[in-house]
C-alpha positions as a Markdown table, in Angstrom:
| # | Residue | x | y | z |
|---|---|---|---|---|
| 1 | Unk | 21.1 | -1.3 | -4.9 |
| 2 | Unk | 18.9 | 1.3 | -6.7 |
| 3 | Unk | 21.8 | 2.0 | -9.4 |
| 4 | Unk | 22.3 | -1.7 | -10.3 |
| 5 | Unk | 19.8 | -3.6 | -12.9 |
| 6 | Unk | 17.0 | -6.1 | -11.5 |
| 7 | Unk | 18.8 | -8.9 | -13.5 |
| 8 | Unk | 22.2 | -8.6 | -12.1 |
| 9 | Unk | 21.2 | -8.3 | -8.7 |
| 10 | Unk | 19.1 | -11.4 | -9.4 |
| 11 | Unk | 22.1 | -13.4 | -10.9 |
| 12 | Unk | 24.4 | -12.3 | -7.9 |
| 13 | Unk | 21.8 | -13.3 | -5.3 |
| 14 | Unk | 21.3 | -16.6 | -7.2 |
| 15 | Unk | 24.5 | -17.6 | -8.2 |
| 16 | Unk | 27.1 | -15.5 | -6.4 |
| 17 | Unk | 26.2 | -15.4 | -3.1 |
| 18 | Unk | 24.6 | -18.5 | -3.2 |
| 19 | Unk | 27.8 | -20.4 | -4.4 |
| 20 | Unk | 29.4 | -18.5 | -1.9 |
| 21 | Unk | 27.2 | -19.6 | 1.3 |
| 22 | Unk | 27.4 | -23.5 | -0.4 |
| 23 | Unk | 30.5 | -23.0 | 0.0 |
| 24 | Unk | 30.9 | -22.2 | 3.9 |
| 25 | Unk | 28.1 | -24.4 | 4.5 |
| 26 | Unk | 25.3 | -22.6 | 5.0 |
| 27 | Unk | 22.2 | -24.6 | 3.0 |
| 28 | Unk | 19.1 | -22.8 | 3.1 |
| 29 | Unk | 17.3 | -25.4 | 1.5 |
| 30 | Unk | 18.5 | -27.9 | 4.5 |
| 31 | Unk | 17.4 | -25.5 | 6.9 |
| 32 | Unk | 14.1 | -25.3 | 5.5 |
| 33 | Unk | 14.0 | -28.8 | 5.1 |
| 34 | Unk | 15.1 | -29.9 | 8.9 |
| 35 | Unk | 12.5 | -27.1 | 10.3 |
| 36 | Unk | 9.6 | -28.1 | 7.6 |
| 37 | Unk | 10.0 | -31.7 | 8.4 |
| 38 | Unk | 8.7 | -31.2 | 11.7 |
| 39 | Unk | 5.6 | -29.2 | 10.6 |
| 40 | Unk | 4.2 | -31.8 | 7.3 |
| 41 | Unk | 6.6 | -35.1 | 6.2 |
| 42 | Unk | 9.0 | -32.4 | 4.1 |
| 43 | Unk | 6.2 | -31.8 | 1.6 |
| 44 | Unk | 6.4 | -28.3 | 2.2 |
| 45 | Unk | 9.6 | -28.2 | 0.9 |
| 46 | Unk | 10.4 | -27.4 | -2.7 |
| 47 | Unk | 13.6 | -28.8 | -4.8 |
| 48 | Unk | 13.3 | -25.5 | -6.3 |
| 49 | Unk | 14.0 | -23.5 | -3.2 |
| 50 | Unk | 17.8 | -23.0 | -3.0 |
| 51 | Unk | 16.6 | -20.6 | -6.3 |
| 52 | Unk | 13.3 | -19.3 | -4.7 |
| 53 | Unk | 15.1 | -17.8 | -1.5 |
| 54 | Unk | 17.8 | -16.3 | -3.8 |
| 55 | Unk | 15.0 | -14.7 | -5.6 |
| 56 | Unk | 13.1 | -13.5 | -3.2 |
| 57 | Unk | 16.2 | -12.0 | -1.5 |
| 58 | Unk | 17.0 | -10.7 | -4.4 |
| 59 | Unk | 13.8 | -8.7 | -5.1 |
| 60 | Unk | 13.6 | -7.9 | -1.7 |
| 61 | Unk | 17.0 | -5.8 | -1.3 |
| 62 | Unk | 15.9 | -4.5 | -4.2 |
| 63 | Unk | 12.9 | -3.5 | -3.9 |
| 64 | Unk | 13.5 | -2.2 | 0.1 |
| 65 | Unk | 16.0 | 0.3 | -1.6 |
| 66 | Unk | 13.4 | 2.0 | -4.1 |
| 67 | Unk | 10.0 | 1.2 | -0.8 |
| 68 | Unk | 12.4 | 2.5 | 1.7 |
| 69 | Unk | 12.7 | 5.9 | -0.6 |
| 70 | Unk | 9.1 | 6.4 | -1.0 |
| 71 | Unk | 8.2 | 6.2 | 2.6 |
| 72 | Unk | 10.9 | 8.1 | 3.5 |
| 73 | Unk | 10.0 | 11.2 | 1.2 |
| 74 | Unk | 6.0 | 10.3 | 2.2 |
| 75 | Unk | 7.2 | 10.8 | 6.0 |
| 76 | Unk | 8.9 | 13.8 | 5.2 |
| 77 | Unk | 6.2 | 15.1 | 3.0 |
| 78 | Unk | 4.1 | 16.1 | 6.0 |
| 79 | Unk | 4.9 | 20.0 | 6.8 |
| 80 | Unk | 7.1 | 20.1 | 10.3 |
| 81 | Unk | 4.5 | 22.6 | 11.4 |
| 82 | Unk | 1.9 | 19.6 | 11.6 |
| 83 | Unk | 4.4 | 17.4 | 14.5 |
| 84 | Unk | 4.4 | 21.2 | 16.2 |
| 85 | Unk | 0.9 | 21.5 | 16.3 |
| 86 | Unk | -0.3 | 18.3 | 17.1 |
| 87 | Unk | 2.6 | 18.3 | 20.3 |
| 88 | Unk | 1.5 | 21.9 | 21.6 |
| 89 | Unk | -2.2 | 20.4 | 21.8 |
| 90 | Unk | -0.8 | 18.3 | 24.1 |
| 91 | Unk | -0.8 | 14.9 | 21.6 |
| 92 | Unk | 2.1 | 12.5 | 22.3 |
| 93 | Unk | 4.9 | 11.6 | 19.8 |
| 94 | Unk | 3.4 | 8.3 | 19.6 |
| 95 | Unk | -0.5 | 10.1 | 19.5 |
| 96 | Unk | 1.1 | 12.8 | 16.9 |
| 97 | Unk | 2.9 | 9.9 | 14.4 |
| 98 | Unk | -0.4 | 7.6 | 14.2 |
| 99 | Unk | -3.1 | 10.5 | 14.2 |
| 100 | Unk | -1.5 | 13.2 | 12.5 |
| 101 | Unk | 1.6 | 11.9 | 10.7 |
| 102 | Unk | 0.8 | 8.6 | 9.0 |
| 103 | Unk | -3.1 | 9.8 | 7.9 |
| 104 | Unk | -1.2 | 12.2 | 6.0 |
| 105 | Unk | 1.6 | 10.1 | 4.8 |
| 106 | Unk | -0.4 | 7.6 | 3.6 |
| 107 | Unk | -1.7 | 9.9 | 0.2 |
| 108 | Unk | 1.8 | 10.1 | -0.5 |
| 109 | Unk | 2.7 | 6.5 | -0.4 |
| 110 | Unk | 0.2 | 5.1 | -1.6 |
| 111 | Unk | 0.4 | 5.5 | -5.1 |
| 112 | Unk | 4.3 | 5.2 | -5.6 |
| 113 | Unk | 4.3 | 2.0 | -3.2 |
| 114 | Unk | 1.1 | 0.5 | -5.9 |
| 115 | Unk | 3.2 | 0.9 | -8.9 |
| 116 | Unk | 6.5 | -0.5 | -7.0 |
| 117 | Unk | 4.4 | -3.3 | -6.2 |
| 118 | Unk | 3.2 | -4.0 | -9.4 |
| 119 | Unk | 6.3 | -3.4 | -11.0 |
| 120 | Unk | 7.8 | -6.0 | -8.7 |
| 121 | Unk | 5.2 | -8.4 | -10.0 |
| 122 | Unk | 6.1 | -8.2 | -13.3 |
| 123 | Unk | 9.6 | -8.6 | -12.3 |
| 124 | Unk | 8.8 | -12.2 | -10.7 |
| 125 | Unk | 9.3 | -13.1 | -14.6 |
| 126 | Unk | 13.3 | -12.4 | -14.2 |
| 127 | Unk | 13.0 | -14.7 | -11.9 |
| 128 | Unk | 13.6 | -17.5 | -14.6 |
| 129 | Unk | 16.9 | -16.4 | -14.8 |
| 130 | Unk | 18.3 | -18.4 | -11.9 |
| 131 | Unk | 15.6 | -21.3 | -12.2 |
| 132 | Unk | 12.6 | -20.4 | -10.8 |
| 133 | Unk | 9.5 | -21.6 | -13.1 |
| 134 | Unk | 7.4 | -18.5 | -13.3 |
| 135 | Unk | 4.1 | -17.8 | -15.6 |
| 136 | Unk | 6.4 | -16.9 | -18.3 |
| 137 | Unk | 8.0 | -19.7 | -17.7 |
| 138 | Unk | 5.2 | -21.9 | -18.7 |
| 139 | Unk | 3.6 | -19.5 | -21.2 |
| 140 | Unk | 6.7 | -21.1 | -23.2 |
| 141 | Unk | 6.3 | -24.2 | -22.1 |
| 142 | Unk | 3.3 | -24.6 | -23.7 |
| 143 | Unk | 4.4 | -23.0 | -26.6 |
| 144 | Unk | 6.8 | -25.6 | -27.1 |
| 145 | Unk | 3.5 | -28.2 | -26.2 |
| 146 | Unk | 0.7 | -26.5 | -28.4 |
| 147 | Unk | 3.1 | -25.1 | -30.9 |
| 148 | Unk | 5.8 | -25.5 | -33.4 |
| 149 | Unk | 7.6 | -22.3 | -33.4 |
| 150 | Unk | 9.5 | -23.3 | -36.9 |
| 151 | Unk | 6.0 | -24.1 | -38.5 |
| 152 | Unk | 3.1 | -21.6 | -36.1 |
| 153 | Unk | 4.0 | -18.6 | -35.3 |
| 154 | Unk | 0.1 | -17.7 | -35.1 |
| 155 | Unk | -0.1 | -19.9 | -32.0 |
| 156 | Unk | 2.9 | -18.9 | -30.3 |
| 157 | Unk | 1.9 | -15.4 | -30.5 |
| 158 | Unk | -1.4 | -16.0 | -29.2 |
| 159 | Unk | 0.4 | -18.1 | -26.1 |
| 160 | Unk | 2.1 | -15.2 | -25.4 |
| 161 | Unk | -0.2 | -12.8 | -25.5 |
| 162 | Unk | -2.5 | -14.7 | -23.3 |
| 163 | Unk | 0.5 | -14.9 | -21.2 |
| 164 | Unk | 0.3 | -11.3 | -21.0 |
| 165 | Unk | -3.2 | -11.3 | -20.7 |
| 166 | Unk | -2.4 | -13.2 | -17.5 |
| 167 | Unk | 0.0 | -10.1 | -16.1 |
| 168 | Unk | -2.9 | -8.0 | -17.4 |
| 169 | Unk | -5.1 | -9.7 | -15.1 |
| 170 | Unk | -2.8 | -9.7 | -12.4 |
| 171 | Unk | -1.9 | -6.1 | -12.8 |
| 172 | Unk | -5.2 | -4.1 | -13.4 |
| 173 | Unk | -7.2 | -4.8 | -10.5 |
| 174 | Unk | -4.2 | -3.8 | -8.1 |
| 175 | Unk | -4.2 | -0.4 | -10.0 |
| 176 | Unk | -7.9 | -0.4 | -9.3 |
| 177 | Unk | -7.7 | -1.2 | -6.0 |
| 178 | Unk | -5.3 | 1.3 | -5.5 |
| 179 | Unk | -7.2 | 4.3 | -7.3 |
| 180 | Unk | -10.1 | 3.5 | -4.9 |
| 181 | Unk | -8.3 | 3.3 | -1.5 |
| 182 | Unk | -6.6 | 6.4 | -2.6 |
| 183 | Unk | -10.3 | 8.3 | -3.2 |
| 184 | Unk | -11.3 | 6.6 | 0.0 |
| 185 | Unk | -8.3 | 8.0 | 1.8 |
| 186 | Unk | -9.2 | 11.2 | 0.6 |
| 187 | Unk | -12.2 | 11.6 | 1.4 |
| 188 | Unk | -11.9 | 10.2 | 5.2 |
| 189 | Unk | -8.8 | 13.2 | 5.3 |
| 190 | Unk | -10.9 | 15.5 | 4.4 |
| 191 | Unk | -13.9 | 15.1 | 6.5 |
C-alpha cells in the first residue's frame, strides 16, 4: 500500500472494488440506508455515499500503512533497557506499557502522525476523482459562477488562491497545535 500512488489506490477503491462488490451484491449505500432509516427518516443518508465509503476506505488503507509505520518505529524507539527497568521495580507489563513506554513514545509519534494527518487532509482533494464534492471541488465551481475562465483569469486565480487560503486555514493551526502539545509533552517528561 505504501509503494502505490494516493490516486490509484483511490480509483481502485472507488471504481474497482466497488464495481466488484455491486457486482456480488453487496450495496453499502443500502446498508447504510436500511440501518439509517431507523435512526432519522433516511436523511442521514447521502446519494453521494457509495463514493464517500470508497474514499474513506481508500485513504484509510492508505494512510494505516504509512500511521502503522510511525507507531511502530515510535514503540520501538524506546531503549529495551526501559521495559527492563520498569519490570525489575516490580511495574506490570500493563503498568510498564502505559507509564513507561507510551509517555516516551508519544515524542516520537507525535510529530510524524501531525504531518500524516495533515497531509491526509490535503489529500481529501483527490477525493474528486471518484465523485466526492470536496472544497476544491467547489473552489471551481465558483469559478465557473463568478468567473469566465476564457475572459478573467484575474478572478479565477483569486478563487483559487482563496481556495488555498482555505487548506491554509485548515492546515496551520493543526501544525500549531501540534508544536505546542509536543513542548507540553516535553516538559511534563521531563519533570
Amino acid at each position: 500500500m505504501r509503494g502505490t500512488p494516493t490516486l490509484v489506490q483511490l480509483l481502485v477503491w472507488g471504481f474497482g472494488i466497488g464495481g466488484l462488490l455491486s457486482q456480488w451484491g453487496f450495496d453499502p449505500r443500502q446498508i447504510a440506508f436500511d440501518v439509517m432509516s431507523v435512526l432519522q427518516s433516511n436523511r442521514l443518508v447521502s446519494p453521494l455515499f457509495n463514493y464517500i465509503f470508497y474514499g474513506i476506505l481508500g485513504l484509510g488503507f492508505n494512510y494505516g500503512a504509512y500511521l502503522s509505520k510511525v507507531f511502530r518505529s515510535g514503540l520501538e524507539g524506546v531503549p529495551k533497557g526501559q521495559t527492563g527497568a520498569s519490570l525489575s521495580l516490580g511495574l506490570s507489563g500493563r503498568q510498564t506499557l502505559w507509564r513507561i513506554i507510551l509517555p516516551q513514545a508519544i515524542l516520537i509519534i507525535l510529530p510524524p502522525f501531525t504531518n500524516n494527518f495533515i497531509t491526509l487532509m490535503q489529500d481529501c482533494a483527490l477525493l474528486v476523482v471518484i465523485g466526492v464534492p470536496e472544497l476544491q471541488n467547489m473552489t471551481s465551481n465558483m469559478t465557473s459562477t463568478f468567473a469566465n475562465p476564457m475572459t478573467d483569469p484575474q478572478r479565477k486565480l483569486f478563487i483559487y488562491v482563496l481556495g488555498a487560503m482555505f487548506y491554509f486555514a485548515l492546515c496551520f493551526p493543526l501544525s500549531r497545535l501540534s508544536r505546542f502539545l509536543e513542548q507540553r509533552w516535553q516538559r511534563s517528561a521531563i519533570s
